[in-house]
C-alpha positions as CSV (number, residue, x, y, z in Angstrom):
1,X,26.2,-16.6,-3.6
2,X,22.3,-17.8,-4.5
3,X,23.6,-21.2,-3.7
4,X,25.6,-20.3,-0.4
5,X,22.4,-18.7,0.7
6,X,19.9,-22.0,-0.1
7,X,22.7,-23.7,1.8
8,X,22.9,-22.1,4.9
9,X,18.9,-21.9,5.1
10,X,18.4,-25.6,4.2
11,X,21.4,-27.1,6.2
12,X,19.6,-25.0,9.8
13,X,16.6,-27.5,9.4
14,X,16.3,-30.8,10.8
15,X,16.6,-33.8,8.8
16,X,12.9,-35.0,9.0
17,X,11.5,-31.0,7.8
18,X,14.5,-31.4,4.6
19,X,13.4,-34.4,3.1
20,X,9.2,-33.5,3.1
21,X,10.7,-29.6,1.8
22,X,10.4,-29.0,-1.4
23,X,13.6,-28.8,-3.4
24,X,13.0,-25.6,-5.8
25,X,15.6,-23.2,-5.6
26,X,13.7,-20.8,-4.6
27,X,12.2,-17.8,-6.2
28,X,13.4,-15.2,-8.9
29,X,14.2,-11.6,-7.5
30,X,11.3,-9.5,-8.8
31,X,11.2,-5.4,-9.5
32,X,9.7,-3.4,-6.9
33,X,6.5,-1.0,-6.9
34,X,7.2,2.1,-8.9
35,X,8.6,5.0,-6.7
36,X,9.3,2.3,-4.5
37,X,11.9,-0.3,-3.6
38,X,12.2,-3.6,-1.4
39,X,13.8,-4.2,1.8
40,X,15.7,-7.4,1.9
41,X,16.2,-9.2,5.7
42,X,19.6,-10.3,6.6
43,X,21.2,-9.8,3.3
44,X,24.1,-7.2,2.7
45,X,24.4,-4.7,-0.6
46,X,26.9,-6.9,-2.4
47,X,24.7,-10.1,-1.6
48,X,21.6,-8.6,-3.2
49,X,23.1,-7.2,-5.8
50,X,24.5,-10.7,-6.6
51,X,21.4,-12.7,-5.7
52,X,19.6,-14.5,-8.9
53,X,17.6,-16.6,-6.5
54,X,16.0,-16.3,-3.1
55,X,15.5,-19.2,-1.0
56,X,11.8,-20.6,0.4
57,X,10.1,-19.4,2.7
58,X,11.8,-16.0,2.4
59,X,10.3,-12.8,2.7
60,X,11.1,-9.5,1.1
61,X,9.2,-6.0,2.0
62,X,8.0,-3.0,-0.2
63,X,9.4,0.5,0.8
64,X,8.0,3.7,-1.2
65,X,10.2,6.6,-1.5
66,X,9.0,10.5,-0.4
67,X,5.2,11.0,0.8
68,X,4.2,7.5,-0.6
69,X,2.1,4.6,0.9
70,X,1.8,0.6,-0.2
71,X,-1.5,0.3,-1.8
72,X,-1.9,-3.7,-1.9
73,X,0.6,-6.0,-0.3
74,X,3.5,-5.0,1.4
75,X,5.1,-8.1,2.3
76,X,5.8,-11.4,-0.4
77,X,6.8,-14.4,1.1
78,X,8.4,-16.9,-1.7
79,X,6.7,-20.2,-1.5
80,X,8.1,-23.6,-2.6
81,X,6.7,-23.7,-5.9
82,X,9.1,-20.8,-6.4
83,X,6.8,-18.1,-6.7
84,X,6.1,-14.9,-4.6
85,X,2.9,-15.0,-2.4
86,X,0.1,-12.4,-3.4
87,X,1.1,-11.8,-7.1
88,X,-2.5,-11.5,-8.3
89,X,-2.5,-8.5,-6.4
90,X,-0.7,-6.0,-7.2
91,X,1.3,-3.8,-5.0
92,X,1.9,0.5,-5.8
93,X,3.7,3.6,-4.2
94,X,0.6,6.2,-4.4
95,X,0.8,9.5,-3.0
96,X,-1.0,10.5,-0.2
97,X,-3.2,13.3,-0.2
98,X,-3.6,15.4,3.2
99,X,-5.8,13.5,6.3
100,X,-7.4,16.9,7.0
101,X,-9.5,16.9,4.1
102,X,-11.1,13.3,5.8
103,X,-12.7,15.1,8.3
104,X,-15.9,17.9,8.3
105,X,-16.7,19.7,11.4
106,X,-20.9,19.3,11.7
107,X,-21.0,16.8,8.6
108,X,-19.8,13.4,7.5
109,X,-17.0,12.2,4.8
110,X,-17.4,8.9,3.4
111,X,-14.4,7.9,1.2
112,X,-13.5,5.1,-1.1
113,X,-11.7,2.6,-1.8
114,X,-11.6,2.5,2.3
115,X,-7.5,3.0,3.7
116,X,-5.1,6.0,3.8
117,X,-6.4,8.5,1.1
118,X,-3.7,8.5,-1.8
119,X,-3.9,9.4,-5.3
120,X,-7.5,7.9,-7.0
121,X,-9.3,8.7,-3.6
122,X,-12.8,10.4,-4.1
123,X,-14.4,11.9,-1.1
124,X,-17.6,13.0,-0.5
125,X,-19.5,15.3,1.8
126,X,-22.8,15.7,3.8
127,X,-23.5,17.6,6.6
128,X,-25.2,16.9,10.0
129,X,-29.4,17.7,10.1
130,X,-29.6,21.7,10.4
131,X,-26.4,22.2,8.6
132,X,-26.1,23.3,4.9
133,X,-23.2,22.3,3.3
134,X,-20.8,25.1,1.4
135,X,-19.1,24.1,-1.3
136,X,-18.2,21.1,-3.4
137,X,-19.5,18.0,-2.2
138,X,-17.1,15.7,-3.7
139,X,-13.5,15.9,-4.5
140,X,-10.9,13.5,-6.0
141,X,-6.8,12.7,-4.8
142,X,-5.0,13.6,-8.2
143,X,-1.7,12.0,-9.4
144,X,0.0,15.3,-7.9
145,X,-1.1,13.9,-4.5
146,X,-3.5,16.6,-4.0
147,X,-7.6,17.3,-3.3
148,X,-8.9,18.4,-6.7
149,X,-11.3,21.2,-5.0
150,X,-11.6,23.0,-2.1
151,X,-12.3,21.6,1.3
152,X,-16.0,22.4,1.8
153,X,-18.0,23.7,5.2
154,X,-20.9,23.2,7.1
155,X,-22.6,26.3,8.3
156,X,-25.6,26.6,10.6
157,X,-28.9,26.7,8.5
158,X,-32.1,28.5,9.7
159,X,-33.8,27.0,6.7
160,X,-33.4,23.2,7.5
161,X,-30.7,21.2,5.7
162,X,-29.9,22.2,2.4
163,X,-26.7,22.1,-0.4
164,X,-25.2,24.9,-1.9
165,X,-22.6,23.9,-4.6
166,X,-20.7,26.7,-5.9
């Protein structure tokens, strides 16, 4: 079936782009993400189940299951030294915490690493001038997808700007 499918792709290209292509086969199916899977274009179930090999240039997509986002990259294209584009980096299902938390009425949220917030995201807190900040002023995306502490507030000071951590 690997062979059918090199076939089809290599025979659709004119002569002059077949002889300066490379002739690897292609590149070896690789696992998914963890609490994700891949999406493969134009291929049926029974093909992909019986697929060793994909051919060059293809591309295969990362999916995550549930309330899960690709951390790194999504897409691997398979190059014609028959490996997968991107490999250096490496591509997870993370849960995502709640985008409320990413906002602060009166104050400021500065979060890294910069994207969606998903597990291993720290926030932190600091309120506009004349505001004093209640609560925590840091908090961390657990494994459970989940803020770590409370969402804190800003309140109105009368004393100038201030922190109470509780």
């Amino acid at each position: 079936m690997a062979l059918l499918l090199l076939l089809v792709v290599t025979s659709a290209l004119p002569p002059a782009a077949a002889s300066v292509r490379n002739t690897s086969a292609g590149c070896a199916i690789i696992r998914p993400p963890r609490d994700g899977g891949i999406r493969y274009r134009g291929l049926t179930q029974e093909q992909i189940r019986s697929v060793q090999v994909l051919p060059v240039d293809y591309e295969i997509e990362y999916i995550c299951r549930g309330n899960r986002v690709i951390v790194g990259p999504k897409v691997r294209k398979c190059l014609p030294n028959g490996t997968w584009t991107d490999l250096s980096q490496h591509s997870r299902c993370l849960l995502l915490c709640a985008r409320v938390w990413t906002s602060l009425e009166n104050g400021q949220v500065s979060h890294w690493p910069l994207g969606p917030p998903v597990e291993g995201t720290a926030l932190h807190y600091t309120c506009l001038p004349g505001f004093i900040l209640i609560g925590r002023n840091s908090t961390h995306c657990n494994k459970m997808g989940k803020w770590d502490t409370p969402k804190p507030v800003c309140h109105l000071s009368l004393l100038g700007t201030q922190s109470l951590q509780q």
